[in-house]
N, CA, C and O atoms as a MOPAC input file, in Angstrom:
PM7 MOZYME 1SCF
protein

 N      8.08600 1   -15.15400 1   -42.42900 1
 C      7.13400 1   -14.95600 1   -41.34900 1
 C      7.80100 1   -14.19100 1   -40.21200 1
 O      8.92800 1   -14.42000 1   -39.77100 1
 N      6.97800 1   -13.27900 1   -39.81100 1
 C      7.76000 1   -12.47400 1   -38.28900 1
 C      7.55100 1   -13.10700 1   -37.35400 1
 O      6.52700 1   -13.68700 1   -36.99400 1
 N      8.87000 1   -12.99500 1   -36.75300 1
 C      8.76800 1   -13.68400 1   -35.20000 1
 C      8.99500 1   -12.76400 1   -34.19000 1
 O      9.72100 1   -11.82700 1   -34.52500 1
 N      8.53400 1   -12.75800 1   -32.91000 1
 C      8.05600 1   -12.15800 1   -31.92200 1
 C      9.47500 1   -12.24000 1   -30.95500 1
 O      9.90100 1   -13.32400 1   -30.55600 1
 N     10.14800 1   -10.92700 1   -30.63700 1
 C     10.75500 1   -11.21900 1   -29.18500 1
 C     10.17900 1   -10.03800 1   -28.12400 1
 O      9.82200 1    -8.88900 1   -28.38800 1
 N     10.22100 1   -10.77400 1   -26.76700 1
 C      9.88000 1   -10.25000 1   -25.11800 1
 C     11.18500 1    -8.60900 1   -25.23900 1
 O     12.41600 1    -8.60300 1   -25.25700 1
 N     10.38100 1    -7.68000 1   -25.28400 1
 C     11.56300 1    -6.90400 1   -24.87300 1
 C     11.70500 1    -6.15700 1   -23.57000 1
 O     12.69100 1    -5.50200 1   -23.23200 1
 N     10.10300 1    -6.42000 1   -22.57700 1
 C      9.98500 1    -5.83400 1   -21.56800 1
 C      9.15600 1    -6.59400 1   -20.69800 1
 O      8.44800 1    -7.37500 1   -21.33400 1
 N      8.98600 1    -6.64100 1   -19.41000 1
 C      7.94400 1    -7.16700 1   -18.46300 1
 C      7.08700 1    -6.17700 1   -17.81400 1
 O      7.71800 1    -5.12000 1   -17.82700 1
 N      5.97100 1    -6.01400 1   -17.26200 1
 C      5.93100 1    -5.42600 1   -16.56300 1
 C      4.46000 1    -5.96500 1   -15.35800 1
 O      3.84700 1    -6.99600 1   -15.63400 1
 N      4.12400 1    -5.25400 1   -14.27900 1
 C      3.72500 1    -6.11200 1   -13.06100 1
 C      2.34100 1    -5.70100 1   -13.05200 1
 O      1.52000 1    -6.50200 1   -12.60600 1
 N      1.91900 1    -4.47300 1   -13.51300 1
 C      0.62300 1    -3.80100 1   -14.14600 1
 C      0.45400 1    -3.52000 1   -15.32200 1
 O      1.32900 1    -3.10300 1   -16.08000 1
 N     -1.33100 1    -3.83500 1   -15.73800 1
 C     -1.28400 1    -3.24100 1   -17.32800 1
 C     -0.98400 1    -1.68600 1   -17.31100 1
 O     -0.48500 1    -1.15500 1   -18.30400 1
 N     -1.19200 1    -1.19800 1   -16.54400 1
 C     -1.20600 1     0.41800 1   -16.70800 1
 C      0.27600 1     1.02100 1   -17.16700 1
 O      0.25700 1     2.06000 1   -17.82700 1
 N      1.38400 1     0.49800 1   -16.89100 1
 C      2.73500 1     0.85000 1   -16.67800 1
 C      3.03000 1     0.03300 1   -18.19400 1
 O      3.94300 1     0.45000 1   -18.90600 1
 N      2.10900 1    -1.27400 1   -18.67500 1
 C      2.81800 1    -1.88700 1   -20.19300 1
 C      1.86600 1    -0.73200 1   -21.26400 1
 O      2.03300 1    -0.32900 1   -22.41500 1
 N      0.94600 1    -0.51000 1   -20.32000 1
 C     -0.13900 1     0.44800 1   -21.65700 1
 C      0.86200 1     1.41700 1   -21.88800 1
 O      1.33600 1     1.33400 1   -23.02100 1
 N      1.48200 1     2.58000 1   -20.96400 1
 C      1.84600 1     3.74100 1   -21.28900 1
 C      3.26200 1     3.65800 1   -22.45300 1
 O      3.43900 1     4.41300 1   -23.40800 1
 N      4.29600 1     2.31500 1   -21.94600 1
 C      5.05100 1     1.85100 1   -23.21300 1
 C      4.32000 1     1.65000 1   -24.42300 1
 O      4.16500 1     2.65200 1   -25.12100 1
 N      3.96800 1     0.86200 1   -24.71200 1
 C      3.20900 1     0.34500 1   -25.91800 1
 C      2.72500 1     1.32200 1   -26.64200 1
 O      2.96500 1     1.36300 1   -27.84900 1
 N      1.77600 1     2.50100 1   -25.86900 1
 C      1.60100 1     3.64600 1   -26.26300 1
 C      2.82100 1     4.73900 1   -26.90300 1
 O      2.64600 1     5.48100 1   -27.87000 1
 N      4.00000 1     4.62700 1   -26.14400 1
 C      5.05800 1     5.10400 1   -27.03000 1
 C      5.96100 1     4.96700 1   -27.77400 1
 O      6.70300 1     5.71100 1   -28.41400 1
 N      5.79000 1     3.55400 1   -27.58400 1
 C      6.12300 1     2.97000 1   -28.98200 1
 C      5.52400 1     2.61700 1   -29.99500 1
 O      6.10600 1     2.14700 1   -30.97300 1
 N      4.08200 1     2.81500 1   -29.90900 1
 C      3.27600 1     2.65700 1   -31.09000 1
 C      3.37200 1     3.97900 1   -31.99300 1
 O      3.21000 1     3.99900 1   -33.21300 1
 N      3.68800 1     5.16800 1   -31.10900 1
 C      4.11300 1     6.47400 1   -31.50500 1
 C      5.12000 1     6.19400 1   -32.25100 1
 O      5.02000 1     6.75400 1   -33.34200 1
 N      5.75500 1     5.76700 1   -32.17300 1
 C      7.50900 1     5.35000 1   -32.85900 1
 C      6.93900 1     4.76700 1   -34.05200 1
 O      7.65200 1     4.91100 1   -35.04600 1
 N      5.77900 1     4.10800 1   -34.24200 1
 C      5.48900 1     3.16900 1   -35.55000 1
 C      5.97700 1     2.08100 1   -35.48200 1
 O      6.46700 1     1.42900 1   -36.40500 1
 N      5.85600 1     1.73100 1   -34.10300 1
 C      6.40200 1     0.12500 1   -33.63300 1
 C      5.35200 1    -0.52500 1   -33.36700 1
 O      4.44800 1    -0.04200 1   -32.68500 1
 N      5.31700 1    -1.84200 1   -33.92000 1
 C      3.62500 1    -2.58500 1   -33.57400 1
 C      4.03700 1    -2.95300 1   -32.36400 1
 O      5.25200 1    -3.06500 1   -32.20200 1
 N      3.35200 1    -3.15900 1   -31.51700 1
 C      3.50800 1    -3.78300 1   -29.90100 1
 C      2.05500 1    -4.72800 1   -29.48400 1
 O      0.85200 1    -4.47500 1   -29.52900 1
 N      2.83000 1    -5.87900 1   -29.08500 1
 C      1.88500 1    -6.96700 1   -28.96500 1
 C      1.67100 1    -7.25000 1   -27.05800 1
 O      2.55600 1    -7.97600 1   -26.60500 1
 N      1.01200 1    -6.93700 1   -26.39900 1
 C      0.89200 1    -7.34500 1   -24.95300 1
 C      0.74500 1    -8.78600 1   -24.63200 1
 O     -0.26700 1    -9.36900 1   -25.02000 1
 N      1.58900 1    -9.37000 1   -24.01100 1
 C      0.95600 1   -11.10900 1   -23.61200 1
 C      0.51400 1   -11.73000 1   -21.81900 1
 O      1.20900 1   -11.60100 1   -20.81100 1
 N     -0.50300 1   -12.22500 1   -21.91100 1
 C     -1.11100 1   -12.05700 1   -20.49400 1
 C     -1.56900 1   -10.87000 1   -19.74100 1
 O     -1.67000 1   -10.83700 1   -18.51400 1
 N     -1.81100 1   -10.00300 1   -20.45900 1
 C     -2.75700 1    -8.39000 1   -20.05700 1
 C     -3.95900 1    -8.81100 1   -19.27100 1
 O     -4.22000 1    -8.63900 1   -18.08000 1
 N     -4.52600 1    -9.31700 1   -20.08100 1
 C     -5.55600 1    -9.80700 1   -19.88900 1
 C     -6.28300 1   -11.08400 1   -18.69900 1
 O     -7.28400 1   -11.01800 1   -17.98600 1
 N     -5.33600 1   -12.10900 1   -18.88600 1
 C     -5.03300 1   -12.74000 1   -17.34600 1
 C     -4.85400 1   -11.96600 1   -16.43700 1
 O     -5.71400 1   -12.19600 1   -15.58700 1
 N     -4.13400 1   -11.07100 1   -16.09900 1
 C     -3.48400 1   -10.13400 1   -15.06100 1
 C     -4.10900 1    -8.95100 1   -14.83500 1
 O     -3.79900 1    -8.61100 1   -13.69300 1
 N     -5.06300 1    -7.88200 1   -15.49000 1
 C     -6.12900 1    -7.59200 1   -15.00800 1
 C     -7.02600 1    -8.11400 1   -14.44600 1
 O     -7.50200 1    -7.41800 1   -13.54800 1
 N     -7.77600 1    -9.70000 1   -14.68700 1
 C     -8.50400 1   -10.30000 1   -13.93600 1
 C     -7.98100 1   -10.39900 1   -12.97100 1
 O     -8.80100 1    -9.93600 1   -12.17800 1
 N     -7.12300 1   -10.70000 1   -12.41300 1
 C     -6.62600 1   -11.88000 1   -11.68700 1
 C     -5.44500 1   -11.02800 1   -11.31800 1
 O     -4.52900 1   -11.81200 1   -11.56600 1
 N     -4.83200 1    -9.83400 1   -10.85000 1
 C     -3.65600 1    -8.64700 1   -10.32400 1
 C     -2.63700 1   -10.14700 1    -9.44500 1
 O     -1.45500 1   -10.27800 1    -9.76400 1
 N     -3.25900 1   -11.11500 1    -8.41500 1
 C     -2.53400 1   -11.53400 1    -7.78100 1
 C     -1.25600 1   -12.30700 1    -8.21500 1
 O     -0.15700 1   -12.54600 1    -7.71600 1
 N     -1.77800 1   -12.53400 1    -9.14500 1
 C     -1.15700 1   -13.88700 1   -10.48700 1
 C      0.20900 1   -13.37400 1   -11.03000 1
 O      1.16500 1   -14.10000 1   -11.30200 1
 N      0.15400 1   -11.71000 1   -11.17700 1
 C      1.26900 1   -11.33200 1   -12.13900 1
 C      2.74300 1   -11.58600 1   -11.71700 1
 O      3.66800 1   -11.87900 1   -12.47400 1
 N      2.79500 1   -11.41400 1   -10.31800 1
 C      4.21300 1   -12.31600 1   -10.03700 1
 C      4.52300 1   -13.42300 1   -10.81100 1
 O      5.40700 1   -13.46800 1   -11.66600 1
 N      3.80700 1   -14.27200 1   -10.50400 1
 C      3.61500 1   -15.79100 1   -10.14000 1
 C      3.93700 1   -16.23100 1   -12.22300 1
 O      4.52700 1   -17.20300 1   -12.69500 1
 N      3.50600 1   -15.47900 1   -12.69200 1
 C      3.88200 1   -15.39000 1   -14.73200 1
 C      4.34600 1   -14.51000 1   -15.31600 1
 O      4.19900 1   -14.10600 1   -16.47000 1
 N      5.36000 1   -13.96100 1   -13.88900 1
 C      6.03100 1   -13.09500 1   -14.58700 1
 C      5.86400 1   -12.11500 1   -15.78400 1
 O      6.46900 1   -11.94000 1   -16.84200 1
 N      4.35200 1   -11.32000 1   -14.92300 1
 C      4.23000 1   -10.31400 1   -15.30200 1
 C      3.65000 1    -9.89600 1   -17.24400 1
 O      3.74900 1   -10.57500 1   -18.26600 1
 N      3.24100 1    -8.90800 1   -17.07000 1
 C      2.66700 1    -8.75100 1   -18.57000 1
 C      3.93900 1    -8.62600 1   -19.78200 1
 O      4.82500 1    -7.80500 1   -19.55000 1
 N      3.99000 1    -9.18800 1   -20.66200 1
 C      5.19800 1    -9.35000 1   -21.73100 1
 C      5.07300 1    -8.49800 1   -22.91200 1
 O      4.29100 1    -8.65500 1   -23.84900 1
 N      5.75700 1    -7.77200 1   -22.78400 1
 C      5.57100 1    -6.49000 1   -24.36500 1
 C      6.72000 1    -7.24600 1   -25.19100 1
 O      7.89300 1    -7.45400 1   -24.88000 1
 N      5.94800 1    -7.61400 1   -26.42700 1
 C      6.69100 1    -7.89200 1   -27.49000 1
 C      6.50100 1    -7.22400 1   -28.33300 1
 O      5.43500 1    -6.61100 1   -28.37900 1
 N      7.63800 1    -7.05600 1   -29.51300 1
 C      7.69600 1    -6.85400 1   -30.90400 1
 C      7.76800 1    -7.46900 1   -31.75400 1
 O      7.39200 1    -8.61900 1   -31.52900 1
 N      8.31300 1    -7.16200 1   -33.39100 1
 C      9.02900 1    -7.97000 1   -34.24000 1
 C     10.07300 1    -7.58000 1   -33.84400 1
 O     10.55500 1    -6.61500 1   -33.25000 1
 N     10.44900 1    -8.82500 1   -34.42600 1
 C     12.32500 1    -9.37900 1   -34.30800 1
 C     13.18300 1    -8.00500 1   -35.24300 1
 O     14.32000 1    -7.61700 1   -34.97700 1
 N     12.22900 1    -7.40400 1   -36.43800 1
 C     12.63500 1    -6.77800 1   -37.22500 1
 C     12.81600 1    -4.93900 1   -36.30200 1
 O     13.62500 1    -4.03100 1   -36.49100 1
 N     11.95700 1    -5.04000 1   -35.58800 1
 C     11.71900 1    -3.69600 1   -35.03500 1
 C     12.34000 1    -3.78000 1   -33.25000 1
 O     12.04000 1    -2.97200 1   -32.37100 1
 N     12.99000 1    -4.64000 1   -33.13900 1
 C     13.56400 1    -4.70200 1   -31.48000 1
 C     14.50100 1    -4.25000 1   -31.41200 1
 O     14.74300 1    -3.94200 1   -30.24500 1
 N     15.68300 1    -3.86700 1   -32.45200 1
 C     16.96400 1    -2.79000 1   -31.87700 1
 C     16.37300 1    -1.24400 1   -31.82300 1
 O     17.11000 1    -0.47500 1   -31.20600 1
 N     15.35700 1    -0.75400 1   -32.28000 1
 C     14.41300 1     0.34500 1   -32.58900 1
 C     13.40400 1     0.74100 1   -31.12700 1
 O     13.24000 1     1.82700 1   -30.57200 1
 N     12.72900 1    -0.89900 1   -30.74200 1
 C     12.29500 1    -0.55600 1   -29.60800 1
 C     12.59800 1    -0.34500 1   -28.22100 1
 O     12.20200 1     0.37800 1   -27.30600 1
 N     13.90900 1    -1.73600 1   -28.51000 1
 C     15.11000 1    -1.29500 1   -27.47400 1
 C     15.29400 1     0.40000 1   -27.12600 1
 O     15.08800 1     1.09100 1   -26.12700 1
 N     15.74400 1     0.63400 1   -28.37100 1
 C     16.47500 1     2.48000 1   -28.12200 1
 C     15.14500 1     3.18800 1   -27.64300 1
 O     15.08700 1     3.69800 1   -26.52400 1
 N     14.26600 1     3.20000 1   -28.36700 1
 C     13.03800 1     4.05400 1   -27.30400 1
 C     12.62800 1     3.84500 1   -25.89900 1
 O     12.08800 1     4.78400 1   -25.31400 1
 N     12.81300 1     2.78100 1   -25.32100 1
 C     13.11800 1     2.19200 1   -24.45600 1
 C     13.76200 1     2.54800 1   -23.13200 1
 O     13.32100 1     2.66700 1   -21.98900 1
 N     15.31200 1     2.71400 1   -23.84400 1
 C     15.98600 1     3.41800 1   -22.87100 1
 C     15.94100 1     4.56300 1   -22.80700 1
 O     16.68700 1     5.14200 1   -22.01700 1
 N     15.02100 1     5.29600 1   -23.64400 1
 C     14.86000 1     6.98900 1   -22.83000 1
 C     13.72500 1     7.03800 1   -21.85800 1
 O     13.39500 1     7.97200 1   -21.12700 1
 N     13.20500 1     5.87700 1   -21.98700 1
 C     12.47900 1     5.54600 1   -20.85600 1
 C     12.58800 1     6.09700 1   -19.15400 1
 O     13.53800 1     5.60700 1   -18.54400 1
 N     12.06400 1     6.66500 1   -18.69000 1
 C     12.57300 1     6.53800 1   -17.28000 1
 C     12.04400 1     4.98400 1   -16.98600 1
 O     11.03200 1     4.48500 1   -17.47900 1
 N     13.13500 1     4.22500 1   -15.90100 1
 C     12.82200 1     3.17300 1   -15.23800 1
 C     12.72400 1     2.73900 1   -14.19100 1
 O     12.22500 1     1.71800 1   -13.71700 1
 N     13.48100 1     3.98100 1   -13.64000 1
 C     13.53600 1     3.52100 1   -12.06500 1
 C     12.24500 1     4.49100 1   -10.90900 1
 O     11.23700 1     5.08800 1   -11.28800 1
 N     12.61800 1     4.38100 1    -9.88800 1
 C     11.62700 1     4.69600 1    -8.91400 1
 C     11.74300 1     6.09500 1    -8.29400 1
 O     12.88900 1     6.49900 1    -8.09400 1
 N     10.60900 1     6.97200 1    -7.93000 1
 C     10.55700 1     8.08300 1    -8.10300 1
 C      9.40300 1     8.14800 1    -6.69200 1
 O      8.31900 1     7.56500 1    -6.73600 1
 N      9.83700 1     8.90400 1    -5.56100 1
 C      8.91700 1     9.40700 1    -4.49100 1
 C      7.85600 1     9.84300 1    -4.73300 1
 O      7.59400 1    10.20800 1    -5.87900 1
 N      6.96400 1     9.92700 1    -3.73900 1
 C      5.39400 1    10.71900 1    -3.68700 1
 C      5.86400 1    12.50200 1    -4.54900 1
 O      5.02400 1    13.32400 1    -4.91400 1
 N      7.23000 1    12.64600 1    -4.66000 1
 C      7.19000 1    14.34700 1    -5.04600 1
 C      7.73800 1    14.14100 1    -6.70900 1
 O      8.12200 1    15.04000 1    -7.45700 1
 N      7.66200 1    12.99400 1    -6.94600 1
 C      8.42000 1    12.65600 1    -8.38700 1
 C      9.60300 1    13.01400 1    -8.52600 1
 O      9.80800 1    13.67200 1    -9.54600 1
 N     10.81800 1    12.74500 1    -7.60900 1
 C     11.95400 1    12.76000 1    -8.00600 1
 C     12.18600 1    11.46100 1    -7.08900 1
 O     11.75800 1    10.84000 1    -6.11600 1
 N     13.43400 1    11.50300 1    -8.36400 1
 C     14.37800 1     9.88200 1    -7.92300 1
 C     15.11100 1     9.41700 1    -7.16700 1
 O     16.24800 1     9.83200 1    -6.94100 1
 N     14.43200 1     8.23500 1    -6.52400 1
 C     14.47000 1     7.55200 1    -5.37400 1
 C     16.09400 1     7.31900 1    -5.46900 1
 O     16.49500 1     6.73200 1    -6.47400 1
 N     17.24300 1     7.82500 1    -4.29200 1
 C     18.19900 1     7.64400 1    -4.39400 1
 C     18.70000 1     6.47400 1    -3.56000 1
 O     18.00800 1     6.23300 1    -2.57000 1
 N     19.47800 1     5.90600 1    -3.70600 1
 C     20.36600 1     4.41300 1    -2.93700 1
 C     20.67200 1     5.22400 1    -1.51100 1
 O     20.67600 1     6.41100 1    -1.83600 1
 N     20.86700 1     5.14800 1    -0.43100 1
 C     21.44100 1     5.81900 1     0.82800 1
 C     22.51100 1     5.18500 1     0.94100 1
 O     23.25900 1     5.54100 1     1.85200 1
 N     23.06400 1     3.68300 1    -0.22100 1
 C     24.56400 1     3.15800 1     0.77500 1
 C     25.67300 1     3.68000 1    -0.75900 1
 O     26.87100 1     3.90500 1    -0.58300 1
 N     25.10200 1     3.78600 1    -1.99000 1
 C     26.07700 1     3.92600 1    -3.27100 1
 C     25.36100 1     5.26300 1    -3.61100 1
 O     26.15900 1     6.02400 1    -4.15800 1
 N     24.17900 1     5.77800 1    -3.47500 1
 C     23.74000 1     7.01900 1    -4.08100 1
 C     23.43900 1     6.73900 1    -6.00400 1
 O     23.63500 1     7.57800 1    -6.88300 1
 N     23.02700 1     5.58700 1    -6.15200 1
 C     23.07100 1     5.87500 1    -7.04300 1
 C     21.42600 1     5.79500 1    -7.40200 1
 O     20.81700 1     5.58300 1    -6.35400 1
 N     20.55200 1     5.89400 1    -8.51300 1
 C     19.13700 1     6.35800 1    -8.83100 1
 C     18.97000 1     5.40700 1    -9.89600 1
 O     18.36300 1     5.62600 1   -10.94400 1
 N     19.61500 1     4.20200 1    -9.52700 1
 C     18.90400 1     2.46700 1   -10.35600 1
 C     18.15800 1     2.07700 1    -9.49900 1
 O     18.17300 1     0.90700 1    -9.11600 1
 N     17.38100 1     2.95400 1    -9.04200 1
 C     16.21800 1     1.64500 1    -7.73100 1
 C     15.48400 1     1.26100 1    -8.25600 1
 O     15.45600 1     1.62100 1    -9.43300 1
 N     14.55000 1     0.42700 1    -7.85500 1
 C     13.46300 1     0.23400 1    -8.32500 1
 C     12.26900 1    -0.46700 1    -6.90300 1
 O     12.74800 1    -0.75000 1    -5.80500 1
 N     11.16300 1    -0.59800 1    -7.11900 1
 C     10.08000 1    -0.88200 1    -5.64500 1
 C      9.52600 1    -2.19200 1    -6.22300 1
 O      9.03700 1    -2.50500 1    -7.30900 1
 N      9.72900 1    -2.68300 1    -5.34600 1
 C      8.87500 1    -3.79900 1    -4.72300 1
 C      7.93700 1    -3.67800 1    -3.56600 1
 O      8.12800 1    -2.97400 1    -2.57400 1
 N      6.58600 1    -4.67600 1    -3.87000 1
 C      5.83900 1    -4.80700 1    -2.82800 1
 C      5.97600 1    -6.36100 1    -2.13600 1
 O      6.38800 1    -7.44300 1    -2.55300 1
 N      5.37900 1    -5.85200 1    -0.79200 1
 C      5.85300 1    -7.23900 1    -0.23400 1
 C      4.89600 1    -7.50200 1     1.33700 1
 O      4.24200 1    -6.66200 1     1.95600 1
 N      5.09400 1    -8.84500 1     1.63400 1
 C      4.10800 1    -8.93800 1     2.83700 1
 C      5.58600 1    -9.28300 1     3.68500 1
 O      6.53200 1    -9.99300 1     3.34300 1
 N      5.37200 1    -8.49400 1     4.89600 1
 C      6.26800 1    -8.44600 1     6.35300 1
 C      5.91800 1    -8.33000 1     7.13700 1
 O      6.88100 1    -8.18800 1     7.89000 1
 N      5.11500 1    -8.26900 1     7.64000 1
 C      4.09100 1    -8.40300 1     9.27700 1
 C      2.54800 1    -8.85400 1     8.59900 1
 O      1.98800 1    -9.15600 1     7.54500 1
 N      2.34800 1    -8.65400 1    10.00200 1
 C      0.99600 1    -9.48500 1    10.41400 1
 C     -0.24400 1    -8.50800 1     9.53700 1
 O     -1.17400 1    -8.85600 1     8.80900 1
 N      0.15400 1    -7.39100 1     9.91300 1
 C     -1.09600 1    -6.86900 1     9.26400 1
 C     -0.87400 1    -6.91100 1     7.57500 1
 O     -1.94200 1    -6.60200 1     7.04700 1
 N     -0.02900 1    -7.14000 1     6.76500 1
 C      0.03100 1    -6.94400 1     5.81500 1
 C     -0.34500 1    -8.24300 1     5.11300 1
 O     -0.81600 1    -8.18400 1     3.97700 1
 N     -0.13800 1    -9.58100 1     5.81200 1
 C     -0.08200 1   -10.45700 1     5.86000 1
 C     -1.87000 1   -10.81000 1     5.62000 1
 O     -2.35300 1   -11.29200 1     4.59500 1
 N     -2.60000 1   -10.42800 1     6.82500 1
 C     -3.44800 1   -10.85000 1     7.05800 1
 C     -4.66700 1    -9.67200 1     5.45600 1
 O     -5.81800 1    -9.87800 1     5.07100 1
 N     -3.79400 1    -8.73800 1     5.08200 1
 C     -4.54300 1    -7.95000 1     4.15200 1
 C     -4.75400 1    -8.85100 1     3.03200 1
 O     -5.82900 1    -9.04200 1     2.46500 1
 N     -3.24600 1    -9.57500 1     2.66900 1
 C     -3.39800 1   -10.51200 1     1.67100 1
 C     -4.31100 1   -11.34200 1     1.56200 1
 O     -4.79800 1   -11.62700 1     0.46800 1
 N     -4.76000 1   -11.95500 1     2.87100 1
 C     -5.20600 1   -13.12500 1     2.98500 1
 C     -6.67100 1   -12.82200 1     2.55900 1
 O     -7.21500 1   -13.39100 1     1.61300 1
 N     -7.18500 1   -12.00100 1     3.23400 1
 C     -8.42400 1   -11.43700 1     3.09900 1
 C     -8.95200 1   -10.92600 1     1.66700 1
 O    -10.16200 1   -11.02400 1     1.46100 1
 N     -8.11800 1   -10.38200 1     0.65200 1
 C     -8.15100 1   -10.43600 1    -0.51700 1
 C     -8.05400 1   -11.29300 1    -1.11100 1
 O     -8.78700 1   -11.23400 1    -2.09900 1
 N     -7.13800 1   -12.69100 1    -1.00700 1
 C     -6.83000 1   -13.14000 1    -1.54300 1
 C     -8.58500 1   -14.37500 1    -1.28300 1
 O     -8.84000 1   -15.27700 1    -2.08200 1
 N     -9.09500 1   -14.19500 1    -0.58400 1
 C    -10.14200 1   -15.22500 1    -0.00800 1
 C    -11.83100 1   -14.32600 1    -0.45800 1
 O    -12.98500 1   -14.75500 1    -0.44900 1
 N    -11.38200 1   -13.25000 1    -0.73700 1
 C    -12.26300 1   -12.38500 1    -1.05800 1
 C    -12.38200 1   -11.83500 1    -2.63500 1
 O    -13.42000 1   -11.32200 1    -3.05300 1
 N    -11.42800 1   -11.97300 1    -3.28800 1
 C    -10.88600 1   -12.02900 1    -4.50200 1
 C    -11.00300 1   -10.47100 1    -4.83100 1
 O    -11.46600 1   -10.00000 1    -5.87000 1
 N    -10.57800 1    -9.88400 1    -3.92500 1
 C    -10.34100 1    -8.13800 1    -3.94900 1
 C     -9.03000 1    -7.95400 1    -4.25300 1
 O     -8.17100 1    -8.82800 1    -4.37300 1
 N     -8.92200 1    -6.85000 1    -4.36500 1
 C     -7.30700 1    -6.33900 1    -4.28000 1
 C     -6.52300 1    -5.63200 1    -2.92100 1
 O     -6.93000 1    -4.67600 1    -2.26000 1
 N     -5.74700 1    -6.12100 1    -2.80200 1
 C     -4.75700 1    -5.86900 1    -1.18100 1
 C     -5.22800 1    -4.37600 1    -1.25800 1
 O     -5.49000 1    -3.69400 1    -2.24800 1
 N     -5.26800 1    -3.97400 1     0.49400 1
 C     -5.64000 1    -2.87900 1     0.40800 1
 C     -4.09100 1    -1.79200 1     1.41300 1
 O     -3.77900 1    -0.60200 1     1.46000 1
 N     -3.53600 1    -3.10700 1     2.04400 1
 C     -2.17100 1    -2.92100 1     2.75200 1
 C     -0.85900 1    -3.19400 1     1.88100 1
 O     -0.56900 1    -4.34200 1     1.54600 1
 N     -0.09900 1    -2.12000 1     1.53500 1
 C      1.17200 1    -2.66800 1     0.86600 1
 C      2.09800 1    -2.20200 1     1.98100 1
 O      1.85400 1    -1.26800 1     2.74500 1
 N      3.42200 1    -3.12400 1     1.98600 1
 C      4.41300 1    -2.55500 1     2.40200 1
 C      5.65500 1    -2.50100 1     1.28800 1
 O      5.94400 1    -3.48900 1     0.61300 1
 N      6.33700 1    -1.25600 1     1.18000 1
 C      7.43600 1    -1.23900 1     0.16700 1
 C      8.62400 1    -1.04100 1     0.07300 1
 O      8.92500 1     0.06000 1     0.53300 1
 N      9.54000 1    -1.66000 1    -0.35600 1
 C     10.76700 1    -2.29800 1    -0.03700 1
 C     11.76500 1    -1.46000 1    -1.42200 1
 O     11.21900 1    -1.47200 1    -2.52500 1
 N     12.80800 1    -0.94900 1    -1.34400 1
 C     13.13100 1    -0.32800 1    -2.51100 1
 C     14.79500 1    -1.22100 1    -2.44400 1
 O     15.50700 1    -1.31900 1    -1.44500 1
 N     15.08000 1    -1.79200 1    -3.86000 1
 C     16.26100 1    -1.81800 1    -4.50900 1
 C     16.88100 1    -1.43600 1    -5.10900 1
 O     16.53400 1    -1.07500 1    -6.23300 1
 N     18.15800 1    -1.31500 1    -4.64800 1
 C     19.22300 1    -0.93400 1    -5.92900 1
 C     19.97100 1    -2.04100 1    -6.59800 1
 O     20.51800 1    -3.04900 1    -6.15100 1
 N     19.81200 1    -1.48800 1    -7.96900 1
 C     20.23300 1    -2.25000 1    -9.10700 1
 C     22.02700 1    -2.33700 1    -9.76400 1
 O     22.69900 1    -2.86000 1   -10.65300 1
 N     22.13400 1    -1.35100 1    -8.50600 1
 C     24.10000 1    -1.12600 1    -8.30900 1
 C     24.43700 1    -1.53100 1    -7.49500 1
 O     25.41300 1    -2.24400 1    -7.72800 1
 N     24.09500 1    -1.48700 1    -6.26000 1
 C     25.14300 1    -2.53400 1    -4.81800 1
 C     24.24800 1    -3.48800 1    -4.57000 1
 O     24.79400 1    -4.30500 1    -3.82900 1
 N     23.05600 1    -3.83400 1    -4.83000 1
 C     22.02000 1    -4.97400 1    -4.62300 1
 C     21.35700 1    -4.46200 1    -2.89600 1
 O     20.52100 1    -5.17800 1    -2.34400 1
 N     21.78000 1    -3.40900 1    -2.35000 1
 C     20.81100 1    -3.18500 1    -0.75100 1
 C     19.95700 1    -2.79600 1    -1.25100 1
 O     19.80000 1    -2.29400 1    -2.36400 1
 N     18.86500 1    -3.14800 1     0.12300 1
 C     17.58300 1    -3.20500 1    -0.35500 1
 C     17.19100 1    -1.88700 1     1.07000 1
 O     17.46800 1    -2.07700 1     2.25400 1
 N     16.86200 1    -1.27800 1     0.79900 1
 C     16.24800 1    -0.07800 1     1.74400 1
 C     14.78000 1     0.22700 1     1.75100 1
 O     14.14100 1    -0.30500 1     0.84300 1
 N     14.17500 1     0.91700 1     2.52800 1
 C     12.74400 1     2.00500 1     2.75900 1
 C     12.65800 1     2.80600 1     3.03000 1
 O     13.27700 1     3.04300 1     4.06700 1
 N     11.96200 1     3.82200 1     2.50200 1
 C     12.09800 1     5.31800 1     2.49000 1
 C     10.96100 1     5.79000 1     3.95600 1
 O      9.78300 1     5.52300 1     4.19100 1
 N     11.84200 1     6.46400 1     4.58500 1
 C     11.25800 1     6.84700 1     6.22100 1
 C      9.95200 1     8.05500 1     5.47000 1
 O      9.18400 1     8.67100 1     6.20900 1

């Protein structure tokens, strides 16, 4: 019997669709878990850590490698890569996050309204010195 391993997370379906999509190209079956919760419900995907792309156990050193030609990290409004300002290096990646009042109060209002935030504020990490910066 095949068994299933997690080889990726991700925080939107849109970003697990476009994997899945290229690895189904590869002739890799790809199974999504909680897609479907997390389109309803966008607020939740933190909170379950996000949509889970699995494979077979048989096809995960395969999906791994497609994988990493992946781009992964974070990329400006001009599509080039978001660089570190304290190591320079281009492992960032974005987070969203509530830090003031107005962003705060966007949540709330969605969250009571069952809309989607209409205020983000965004916070960028690097995945080499761990600072966390924002792009002016």
């Amino acid at each position: 019997m095949n068994t299933f391993v997690n080889i990726a997370r991700f925080q939107y379906s849109s970003e697990a669709q476009i994997v899945k999509g290229k690895l189904q190209s590869e002739g890799i079956e790809v199974f999504l878990a909680d897609q479907v919760l997390i389109d309803t419900d966008p607020l939740v995907s933190q909170a379950i850590g996000g949509i889970k792309l699995n494979v077979y156990t048989d096809d995960e050193e395969r999906a791994r490698a497609v994988l990493s030609e992946i781009n992964n990290y974070s990329l400006d409004d001009e599509g080039n890569r978001v660089v570190c300002p304290h190591c320079e290096s281009s492992r960032v990646k974005v987070y969203t996050h509530i830090k003031d009042v107005r962003s705060f109060f966007a949540f709330l209002f969605s969250f009571l309204t069952f809309a989607l935030p209409i205020h983000y504020k965004y916070d960028y990490h690097c995945e080499n010195c761990e600072e966390k910066f924002t792009l002016k």
